[in-house]
Rosetta silent file (secondary structure, phi, psi, omega in degrees, C-alpha in Angstrom):
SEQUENCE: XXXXXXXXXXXXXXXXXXXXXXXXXXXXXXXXXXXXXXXXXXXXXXXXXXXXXXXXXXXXXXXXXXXXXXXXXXXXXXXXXXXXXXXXXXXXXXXXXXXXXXXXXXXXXXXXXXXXXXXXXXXXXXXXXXXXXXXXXXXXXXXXXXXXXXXXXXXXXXXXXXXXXXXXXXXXXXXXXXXXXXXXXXXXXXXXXXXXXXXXXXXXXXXXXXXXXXXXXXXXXXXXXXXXXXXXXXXXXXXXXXXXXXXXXXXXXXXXXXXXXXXXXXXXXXXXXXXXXXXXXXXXXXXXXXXXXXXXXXXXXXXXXXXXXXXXX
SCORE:     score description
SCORE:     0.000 S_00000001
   1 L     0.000   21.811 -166.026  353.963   52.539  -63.373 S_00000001
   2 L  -103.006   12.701  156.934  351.067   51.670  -65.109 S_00000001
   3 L   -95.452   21.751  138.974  350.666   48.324  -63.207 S_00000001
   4 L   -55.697  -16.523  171.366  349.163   50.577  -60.370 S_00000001
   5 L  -136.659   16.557  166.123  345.626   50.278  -62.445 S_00000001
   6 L  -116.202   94.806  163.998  345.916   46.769  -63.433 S_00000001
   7 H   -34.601  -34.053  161.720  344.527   44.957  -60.188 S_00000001
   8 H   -53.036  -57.017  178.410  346.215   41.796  -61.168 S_00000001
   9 H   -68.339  -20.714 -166.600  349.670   43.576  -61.623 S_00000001
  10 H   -79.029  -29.153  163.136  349.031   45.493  -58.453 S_00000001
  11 H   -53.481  -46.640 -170.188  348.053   42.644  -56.342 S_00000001
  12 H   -63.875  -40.077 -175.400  351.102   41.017  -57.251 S_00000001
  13 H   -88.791  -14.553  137.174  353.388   43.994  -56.377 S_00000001
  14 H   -69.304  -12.270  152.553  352.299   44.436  -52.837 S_00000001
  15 H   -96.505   16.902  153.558  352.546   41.076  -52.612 S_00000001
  16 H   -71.738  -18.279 -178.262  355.430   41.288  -53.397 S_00000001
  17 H   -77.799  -52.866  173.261  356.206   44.106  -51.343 S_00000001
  18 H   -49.667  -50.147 -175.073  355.242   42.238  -48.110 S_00000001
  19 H   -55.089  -31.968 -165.489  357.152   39.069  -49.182 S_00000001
  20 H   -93.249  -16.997  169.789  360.539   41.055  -49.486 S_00000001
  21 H   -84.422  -21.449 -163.956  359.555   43.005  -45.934 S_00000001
  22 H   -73.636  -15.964  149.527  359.101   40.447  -43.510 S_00000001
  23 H   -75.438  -15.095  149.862  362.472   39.554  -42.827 S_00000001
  24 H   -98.651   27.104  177.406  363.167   42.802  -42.128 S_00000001
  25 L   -98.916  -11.856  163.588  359.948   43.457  -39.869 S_00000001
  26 L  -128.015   13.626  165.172  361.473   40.853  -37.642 S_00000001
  27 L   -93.996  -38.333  159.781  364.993   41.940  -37.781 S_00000001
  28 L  -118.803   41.628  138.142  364.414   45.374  -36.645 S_00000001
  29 L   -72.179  -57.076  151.187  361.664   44.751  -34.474 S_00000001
  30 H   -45.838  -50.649 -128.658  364.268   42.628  -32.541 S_00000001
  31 H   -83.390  -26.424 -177.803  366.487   44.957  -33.130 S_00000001
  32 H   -68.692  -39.783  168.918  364.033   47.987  -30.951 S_00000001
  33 H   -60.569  -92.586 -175.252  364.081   44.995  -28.000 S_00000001
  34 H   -27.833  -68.595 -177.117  367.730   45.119  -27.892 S_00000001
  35 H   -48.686  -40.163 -170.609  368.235   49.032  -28.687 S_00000001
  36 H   -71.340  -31.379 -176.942  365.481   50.009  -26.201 S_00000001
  37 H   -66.451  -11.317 -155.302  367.357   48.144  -23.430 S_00000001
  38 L    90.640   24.296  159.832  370.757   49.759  -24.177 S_00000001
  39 L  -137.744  158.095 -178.965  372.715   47.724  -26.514 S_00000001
  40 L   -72.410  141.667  164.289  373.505   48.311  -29.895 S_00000001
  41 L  -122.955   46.866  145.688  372.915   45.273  -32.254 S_00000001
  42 L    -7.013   -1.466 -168.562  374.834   45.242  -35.455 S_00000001
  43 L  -119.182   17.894  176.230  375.016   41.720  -35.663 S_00000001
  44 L   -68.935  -20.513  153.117  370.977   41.620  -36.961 S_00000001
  45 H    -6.602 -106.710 -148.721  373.108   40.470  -40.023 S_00000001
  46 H   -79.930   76.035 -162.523  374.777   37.790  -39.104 S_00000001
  47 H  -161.198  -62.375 -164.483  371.704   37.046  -36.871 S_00000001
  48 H   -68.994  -56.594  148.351  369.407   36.606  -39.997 S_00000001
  49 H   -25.614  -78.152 -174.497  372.475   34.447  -41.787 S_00000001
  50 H   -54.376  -43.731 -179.151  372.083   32.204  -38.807 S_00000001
  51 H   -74.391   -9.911  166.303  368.746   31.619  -38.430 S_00000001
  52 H   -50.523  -67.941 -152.402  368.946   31.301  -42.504 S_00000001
  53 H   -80.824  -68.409  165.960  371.276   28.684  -42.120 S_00000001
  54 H   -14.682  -42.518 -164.410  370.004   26.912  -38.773 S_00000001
  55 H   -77.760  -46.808 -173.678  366.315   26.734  -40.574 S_00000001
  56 H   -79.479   84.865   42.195  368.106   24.724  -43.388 S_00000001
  57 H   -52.784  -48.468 -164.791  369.905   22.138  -40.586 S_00000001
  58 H   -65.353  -59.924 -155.154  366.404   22.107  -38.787 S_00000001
  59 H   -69.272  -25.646 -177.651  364.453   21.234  -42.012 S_00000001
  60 H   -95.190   -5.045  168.725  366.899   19.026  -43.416 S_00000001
  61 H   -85.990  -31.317 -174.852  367.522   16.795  -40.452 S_00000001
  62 H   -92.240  -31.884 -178.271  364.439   16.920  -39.184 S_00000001
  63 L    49.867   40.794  112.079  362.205   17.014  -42.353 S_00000001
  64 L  -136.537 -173.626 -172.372  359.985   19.378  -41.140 S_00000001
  65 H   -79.869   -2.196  163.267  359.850   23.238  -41.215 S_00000001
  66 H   -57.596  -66.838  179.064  358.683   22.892  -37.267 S_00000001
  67 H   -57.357  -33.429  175.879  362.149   21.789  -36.743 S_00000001
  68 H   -82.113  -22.283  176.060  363.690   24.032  -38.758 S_00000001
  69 H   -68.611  -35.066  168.595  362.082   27.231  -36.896 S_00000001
  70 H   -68.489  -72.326 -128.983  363.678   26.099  -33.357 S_00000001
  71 H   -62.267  -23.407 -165.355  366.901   25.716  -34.747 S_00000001
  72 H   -77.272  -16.557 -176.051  367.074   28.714  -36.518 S_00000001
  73 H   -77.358  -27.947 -172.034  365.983   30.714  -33.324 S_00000001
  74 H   -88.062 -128.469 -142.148  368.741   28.685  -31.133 S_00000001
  75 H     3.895  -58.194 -143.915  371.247   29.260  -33.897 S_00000001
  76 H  -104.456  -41.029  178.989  370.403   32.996  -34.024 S_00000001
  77 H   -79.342  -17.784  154.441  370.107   33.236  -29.953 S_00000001
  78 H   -41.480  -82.691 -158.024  373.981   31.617  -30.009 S_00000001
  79 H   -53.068  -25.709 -170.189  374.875   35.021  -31.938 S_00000001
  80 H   -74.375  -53.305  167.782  372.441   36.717  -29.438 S_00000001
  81 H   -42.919  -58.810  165.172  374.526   35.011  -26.470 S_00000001
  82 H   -44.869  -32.881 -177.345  377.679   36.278  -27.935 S_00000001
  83 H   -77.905  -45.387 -166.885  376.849   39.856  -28.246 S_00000001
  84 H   -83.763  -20.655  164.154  375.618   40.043  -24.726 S_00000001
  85 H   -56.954  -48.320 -170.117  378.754   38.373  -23.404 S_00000001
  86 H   -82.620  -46.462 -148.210  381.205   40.600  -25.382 S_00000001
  87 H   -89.684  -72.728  177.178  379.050   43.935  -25.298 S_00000001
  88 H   -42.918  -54.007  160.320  377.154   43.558  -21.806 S_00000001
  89 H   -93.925  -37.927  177.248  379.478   41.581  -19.307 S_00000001
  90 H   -57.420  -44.592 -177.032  382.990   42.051  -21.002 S_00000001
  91 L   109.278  -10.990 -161.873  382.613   46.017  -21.831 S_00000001
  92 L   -98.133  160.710 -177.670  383.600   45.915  -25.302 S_00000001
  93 L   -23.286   86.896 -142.453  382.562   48.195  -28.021 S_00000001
  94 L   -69.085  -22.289 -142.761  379.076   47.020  -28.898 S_00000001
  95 L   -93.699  -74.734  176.314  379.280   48.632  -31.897 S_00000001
  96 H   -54.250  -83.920 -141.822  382.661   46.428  -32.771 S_00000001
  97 H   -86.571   -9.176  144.168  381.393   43.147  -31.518 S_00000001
  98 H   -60.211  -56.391 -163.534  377.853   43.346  -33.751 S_00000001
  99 H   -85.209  -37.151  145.905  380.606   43.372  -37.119 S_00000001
 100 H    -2.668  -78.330 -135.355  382.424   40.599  -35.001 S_00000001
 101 H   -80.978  -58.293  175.042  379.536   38.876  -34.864 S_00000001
 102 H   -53.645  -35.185 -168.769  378.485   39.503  -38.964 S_00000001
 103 H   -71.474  -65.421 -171.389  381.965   38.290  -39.970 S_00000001
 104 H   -24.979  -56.972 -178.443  381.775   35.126  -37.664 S_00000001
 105 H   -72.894  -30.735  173.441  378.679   34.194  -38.962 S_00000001
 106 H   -55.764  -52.044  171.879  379.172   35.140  -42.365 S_00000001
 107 H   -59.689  -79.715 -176.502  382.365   32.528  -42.199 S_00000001
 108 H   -51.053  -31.290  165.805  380.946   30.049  -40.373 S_00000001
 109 H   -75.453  -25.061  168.090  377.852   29.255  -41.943 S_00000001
 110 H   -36.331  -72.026  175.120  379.799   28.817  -45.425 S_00000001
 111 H   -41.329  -52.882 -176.877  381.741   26.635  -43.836 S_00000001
 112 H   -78.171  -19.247  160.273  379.525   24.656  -42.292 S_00000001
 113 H   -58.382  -57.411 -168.993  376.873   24.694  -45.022 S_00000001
 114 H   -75.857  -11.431  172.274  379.281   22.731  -47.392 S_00000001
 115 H   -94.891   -8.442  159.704  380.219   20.406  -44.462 S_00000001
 116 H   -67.327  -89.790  162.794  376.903   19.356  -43.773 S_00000001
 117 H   -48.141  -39.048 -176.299  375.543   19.553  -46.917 S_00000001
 118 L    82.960 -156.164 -178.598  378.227   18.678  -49.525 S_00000001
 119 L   -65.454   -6.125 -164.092  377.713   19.282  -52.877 S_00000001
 120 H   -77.121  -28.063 -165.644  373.496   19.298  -52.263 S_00000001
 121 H   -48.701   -8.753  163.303  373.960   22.637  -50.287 S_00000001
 122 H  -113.513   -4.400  174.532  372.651   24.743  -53.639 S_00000001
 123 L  -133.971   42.793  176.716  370.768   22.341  -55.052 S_00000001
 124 L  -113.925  123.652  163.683  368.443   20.586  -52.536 S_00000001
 125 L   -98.791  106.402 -144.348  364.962   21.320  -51.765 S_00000001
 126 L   -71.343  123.220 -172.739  364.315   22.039  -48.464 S_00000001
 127 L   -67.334  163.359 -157.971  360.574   21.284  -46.988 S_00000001
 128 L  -159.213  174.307 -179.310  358.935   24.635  -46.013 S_00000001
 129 L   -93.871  125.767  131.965  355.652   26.502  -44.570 S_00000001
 130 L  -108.694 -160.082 -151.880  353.360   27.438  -47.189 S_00000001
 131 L   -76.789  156.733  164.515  350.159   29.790  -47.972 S_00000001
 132 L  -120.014   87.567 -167.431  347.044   29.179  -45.726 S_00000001
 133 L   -62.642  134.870  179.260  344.396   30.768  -47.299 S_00000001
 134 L  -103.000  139.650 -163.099  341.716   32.189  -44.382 S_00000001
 135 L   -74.131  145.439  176.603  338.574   31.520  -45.892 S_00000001
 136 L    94.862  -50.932 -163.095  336.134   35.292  -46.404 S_00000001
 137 L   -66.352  -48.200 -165.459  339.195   37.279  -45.725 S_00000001
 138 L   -51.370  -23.010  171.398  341.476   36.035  -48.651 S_00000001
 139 L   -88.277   29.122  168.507  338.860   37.024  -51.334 S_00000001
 140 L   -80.822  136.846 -164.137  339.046   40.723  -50.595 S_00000001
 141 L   -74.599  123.272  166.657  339.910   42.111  -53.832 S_00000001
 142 L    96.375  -53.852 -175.285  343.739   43.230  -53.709 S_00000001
 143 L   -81.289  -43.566  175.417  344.321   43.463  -50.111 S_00000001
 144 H   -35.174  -54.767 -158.972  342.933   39.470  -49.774 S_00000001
 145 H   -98.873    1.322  175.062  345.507   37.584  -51.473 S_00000001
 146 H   -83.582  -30.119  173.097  348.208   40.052  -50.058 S_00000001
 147 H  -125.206   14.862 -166.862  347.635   39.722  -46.133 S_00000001
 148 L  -139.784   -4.467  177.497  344.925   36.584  -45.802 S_00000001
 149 L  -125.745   44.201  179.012  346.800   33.992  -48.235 S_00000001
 150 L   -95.634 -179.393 -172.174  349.973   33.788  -46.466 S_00000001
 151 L   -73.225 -178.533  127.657  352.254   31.220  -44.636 S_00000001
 152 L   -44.699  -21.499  166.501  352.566   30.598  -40.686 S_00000001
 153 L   -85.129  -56.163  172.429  355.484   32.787  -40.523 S_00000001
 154 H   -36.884  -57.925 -155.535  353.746   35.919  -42.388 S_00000001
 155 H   -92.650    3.917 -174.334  350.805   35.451  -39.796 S_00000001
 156 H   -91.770  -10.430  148.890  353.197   34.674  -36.882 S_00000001
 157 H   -50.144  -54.719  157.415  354.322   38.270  -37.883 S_00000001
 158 H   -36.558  -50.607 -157.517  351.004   39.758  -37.367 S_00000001
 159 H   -99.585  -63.126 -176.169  350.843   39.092  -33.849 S_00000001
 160 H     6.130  -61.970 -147.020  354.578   39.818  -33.167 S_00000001
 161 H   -72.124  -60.272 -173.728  354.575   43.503  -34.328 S_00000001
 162 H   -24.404  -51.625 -144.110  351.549   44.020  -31.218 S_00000001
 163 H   -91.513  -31.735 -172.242  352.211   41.816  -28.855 S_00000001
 164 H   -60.030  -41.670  177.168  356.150   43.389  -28.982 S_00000001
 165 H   -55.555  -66.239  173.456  354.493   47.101  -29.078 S_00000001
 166 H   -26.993  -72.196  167.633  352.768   45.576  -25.949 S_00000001
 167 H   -32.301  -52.257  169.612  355.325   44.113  -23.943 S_00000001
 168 H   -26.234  -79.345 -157.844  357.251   47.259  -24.616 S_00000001
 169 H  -112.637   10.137  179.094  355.016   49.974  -23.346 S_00000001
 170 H  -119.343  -10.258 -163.584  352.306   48.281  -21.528 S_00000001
 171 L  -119.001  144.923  163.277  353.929   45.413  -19.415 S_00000001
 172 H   -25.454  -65.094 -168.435  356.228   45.949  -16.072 S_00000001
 173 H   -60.977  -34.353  175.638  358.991   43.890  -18.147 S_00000001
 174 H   -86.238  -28.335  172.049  358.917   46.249  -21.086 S_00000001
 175 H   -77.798  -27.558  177.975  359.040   49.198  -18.485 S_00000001
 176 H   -78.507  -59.007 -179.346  362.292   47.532  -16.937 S_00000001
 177 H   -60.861  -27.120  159.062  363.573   47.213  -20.316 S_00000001
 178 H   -69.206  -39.971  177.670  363.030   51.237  -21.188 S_00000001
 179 H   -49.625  -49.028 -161.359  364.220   52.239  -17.747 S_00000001
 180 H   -81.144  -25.491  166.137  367.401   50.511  -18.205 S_00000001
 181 L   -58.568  -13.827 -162.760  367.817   52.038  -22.107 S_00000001
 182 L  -125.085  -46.776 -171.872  367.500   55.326  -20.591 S_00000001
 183 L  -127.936   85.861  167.246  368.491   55.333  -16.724 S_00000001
 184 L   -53.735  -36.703 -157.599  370.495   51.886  -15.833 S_00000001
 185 L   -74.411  -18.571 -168.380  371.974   53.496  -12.555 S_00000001
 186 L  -100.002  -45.754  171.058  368.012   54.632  -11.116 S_00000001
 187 L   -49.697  -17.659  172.191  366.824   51.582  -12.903 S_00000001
 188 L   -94.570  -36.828  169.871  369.517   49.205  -10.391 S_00000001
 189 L   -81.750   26.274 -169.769  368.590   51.327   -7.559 S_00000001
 190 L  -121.482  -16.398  174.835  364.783   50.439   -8.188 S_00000001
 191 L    93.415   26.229  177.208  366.185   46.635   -7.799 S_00000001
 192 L   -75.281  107.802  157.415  366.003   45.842  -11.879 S_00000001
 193 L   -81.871  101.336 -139.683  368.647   43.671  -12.611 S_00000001
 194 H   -78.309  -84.839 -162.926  370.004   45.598  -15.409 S_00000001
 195 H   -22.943  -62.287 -145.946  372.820   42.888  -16.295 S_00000001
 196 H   -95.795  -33.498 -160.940  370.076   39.904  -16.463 S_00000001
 197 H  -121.832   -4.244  144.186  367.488   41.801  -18.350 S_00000001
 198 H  -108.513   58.306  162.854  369.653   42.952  -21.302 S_00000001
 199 H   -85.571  -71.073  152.962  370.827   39.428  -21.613 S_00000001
 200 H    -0.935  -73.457 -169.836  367.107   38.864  -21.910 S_00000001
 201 H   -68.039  -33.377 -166.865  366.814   41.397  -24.496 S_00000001
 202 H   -75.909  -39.736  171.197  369.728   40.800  -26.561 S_00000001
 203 H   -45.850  -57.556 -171.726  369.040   36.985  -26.864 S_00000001
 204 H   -72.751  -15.897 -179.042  365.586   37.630  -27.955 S_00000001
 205 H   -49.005  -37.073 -133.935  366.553   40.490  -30.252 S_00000001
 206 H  -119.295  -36.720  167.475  368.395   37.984  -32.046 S_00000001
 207 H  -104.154    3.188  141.010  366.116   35.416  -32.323 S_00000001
 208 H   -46.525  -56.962 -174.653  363.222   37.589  -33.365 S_00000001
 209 H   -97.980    5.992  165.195  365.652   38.112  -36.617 S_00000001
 210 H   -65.542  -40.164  168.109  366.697   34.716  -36.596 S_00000001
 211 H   -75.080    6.924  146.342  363.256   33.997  -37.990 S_00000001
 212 H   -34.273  -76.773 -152.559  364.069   36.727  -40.915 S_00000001
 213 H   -79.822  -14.853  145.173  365.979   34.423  -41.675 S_00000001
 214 H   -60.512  -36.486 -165.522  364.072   31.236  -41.446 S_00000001
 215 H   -79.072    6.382 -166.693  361.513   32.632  -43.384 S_00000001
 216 H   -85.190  -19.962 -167.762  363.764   33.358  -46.209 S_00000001
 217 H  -105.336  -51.704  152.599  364.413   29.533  -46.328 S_00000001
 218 H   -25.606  -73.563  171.319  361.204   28.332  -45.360 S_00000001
 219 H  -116.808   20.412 -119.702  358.703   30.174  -47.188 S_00000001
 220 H  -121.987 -127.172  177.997  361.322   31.783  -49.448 S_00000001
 221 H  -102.835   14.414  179.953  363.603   29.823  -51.762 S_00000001
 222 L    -7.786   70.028  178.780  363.598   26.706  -49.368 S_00000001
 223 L  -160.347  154.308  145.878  367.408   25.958  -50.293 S_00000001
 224 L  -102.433  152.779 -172.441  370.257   27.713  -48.332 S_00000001
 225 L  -138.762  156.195  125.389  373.185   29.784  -50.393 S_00000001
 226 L    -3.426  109.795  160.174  376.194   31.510  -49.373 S_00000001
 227 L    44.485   46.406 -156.586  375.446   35.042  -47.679 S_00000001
 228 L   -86.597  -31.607  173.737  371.918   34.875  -48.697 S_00000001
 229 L   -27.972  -59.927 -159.707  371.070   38.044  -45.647 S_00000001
 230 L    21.874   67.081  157.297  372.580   40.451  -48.545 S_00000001
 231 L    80.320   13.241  150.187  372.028   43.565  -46.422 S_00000001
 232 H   -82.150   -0.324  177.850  369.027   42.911  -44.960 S_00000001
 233 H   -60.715  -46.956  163.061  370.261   42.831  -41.330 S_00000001
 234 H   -54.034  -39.811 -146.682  371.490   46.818  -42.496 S_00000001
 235 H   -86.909  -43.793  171.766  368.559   47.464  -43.983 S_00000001
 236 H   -92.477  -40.416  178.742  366.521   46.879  -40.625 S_00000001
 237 H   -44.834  -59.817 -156.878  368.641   49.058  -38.245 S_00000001
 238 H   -37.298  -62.705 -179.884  368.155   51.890  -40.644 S_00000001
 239 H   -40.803  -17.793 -173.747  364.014   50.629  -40.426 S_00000001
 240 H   -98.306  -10.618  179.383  364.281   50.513  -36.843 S_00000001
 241 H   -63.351  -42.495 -170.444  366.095   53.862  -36.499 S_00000001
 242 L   -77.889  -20.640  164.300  363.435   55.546  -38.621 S_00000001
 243 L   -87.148   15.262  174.697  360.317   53.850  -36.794 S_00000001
 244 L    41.696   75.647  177.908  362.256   55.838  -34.138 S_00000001
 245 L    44.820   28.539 -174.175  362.748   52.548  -31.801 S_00000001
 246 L  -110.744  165.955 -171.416  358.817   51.600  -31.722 S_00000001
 247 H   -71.030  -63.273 -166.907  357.600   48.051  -33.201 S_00000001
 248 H   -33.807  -87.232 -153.387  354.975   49.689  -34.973 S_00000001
 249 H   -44.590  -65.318 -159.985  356.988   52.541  -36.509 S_00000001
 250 H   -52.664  -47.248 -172.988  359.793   49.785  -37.045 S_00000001
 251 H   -48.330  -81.938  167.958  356.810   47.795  -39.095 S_00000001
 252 H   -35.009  -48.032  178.665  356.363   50.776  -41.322 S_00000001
 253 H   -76.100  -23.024  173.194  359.643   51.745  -42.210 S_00000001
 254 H   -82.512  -24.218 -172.335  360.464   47.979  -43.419 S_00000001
 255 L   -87.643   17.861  175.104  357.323   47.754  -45.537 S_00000001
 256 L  -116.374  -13.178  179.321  358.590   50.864  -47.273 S_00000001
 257 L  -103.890  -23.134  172.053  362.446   49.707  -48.166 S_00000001
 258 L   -44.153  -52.680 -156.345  360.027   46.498  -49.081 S_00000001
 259 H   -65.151  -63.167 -146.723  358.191   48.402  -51.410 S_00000001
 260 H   -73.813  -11.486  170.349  361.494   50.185  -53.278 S_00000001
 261 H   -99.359   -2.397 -170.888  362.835   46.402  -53.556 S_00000001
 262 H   -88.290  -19.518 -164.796  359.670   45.196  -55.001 S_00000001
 263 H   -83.013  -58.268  177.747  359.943   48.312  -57.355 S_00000001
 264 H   -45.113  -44.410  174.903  363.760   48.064  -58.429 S_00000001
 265 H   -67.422  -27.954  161.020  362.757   44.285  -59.247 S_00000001
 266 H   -53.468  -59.869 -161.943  359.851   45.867  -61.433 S_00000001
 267 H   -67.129  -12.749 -164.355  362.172   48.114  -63.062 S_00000001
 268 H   -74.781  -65.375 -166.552  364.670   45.579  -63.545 S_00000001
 269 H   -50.739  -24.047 -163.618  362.020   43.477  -65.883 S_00000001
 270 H  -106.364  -10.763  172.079  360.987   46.277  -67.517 S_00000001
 271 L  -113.594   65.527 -149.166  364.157   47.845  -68.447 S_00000001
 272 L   -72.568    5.262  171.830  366.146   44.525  -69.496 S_00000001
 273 L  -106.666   16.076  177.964  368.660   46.892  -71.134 S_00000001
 274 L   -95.351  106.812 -168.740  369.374   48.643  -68.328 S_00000001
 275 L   -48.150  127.941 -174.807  372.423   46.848  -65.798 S_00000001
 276 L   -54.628  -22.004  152.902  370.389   45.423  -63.006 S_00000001
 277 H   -40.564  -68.001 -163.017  372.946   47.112  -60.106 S_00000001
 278 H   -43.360  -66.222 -160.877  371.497   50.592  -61.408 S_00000001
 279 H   -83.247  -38.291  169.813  368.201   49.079  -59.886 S_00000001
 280 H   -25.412  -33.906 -169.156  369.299   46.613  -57.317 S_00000001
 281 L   -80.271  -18.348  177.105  370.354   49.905  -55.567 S_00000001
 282 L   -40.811  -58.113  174.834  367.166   51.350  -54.579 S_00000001
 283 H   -35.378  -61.152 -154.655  366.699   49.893  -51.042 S_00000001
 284 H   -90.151    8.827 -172.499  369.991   50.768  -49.574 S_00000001
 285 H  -116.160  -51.573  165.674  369.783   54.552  -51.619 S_00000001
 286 H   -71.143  -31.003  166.894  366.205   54.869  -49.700 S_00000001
 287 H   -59.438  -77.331 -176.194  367.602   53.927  -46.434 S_00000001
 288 H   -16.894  -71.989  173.441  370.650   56.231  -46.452 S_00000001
 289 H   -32.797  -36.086 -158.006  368.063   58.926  -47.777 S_00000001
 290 H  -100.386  -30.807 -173.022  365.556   58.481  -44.715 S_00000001
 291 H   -70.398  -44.248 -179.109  368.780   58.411  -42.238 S_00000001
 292 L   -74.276   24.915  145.208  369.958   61.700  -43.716 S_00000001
 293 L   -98.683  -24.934 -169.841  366.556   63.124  -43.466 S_00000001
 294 L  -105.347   29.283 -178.397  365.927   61.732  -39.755 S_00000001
 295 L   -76.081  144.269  176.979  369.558   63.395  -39.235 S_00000001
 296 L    46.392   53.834  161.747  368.880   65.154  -35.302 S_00000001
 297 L  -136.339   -8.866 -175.945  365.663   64.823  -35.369 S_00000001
 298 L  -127.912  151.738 -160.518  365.388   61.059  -33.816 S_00000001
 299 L  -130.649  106.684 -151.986  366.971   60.383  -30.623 S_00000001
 300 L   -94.100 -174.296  165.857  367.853   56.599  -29.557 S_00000001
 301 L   -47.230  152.832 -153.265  367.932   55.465  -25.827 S_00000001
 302 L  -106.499  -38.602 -168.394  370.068   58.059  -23.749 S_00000001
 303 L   -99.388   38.677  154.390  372.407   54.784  -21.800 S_00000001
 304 L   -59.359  149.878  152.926  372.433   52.834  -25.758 S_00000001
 305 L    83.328  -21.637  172.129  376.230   51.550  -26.146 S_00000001
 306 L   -38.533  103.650  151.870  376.761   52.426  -22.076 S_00000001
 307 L   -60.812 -179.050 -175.660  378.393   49.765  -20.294 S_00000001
 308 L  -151.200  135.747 -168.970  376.896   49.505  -16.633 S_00000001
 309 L  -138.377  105.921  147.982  379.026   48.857  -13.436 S_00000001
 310 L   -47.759  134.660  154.920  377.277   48.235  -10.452 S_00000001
 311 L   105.261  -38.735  160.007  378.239   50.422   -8.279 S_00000001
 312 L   -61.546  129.706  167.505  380.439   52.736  -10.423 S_00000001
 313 L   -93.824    0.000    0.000  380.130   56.678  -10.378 S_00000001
């Protein structure tokens, strides 16, 4: 631990911490849009996969990372579309049709990576967003080159986390979306079309973590691989359970499974005789830990997982 008083190493490991949260600061930030309305979304996976893989279609057809940022949000709003079909108009188990959804994607982008790409799909370099330094701020000693010398996705993050706390709890449309998370049947008798507005939600849930997954390509490793999500789609429920459904809270809880992967990658360098699993495990050992500490003490939307029938008593 003793890069905690060497400002150089310490810069580096928050900014490292940040780099490894922000796909999952916009995977369960979606994921609080979706949940607060009343569906579950398991599929921030294969959500993150897609917009992974979609950003790498956008960038390489298009040749730039503009292009690759729609596609990965329509790719990732496909998966969004799917969820709300199966979980929302169909009835089924929302729960079920999120690891549907992981599997699908999980398959399908393989495939379709190597039919697209060929043999280039692991070894092509993909154009990408890089840092923008903002001139005054970025020379703040520590905190500067960690939150003022980032990309367009990193600061397209910034405003997200707000404007989503905003929408939420401040806007009509964010009150329609909490009504219907809590009360669908007084929310349909208020004339909210409950059907139409978690459609809404689920789509965008989904394409809020489709750009996880662009940025992983983007401002990342700007290549796509095989199953490159590796758990962070999990990794963000748990953050959004434990920021107890709020953006903010949701914020917090990712930059903290951030930190324990920036740390396990510390420990990893520094203990090269130690197998690299033993550290690799930290993240997902700190999630578990915070769900079994938040056991009955956090409470999600009272109609999550509910189907809703007009009309039905």
């Amino acid at each position: 631990m003793d890069f905690i008083f060497d400002l150089s190493q310490l810069t580096d490991f928050l900014a490292t911490t940040l780099r490894l949260s922000i796909p999952i600061i916009f995977a369960a930030v979606g994921g609080v849009i979706s949940e607060k309305a009343g569906v579950f979304n398991i599929s921030l996976e294969g959500c993150i996969l897609g917009g992974a893989f979609g950003a790498a279609v956008g960038a390489f057809y298009t040749g730039s990372p503009f292009g690759g940022l729609i596609v990965a949000m329509l790719c990732a709003g496909g998966a969004g579309l799917i969820l709300a079909v199966l979980g929302v108009s169909l009835g089924i188990n929302q729960i079920v049709a999120g690891i549907a959804i992981n599997i699908l994607m999980l398959g399908l982008t393989s495939f379709l990576a190597r039919f697209l790409f060929g043999g280039e799909a692991t070894t092509m370099t993909l154009v990408g967003f890089h840092p923008i330094a903002i001139p005054g701020l970025a020379l703040i000693p520590v905190l500067g080159p960690v939150l003022f010398n980032q990309d367009l996705l990193v600061y397209m993050m910034y405003l997200m986390v707000p404007a989503a706390w905003w929408i939420l709890f401040r806007t009509p449309w964010g009150l329609n979306i909490r009504a219907i998370g809590q009360y669908p049947r007084a929310a349909d008798t208020a004339g909210i079309n409950v059907q139409a507005t978690r459609y809404y939600a689920v789509v965008a849930s989904c394409m809020l973590a489709g750009l996880g997954g662009a940025y992983i390509v983007l401002s990342q490793v700007f290549v796509f691989t095989e199953h490159m999500s590796a758990g962070k789609g999990f990794i963000a429920l748990s953050a959004l359970i434990l920021g107890r459904w709020n953006p903010v809270g949701a914020l917090l809880a990712a930059l903290l499974f951030g930190l324990f992967d920036a740390l396990q990658l510390r420990l990893q360098f520094n203990s090269p005789d130690v197998p690299y699993q033993i550290f690799s495990m930290a993240p997902y050992l700190a999630s578990i830990l915070a769900l079994v500490l938040l056991s009955g003490k956090v409470r999600p939307p009272a109609a999550i997982g509910v189907k809703f029938v007009r009309g039905a008593k």
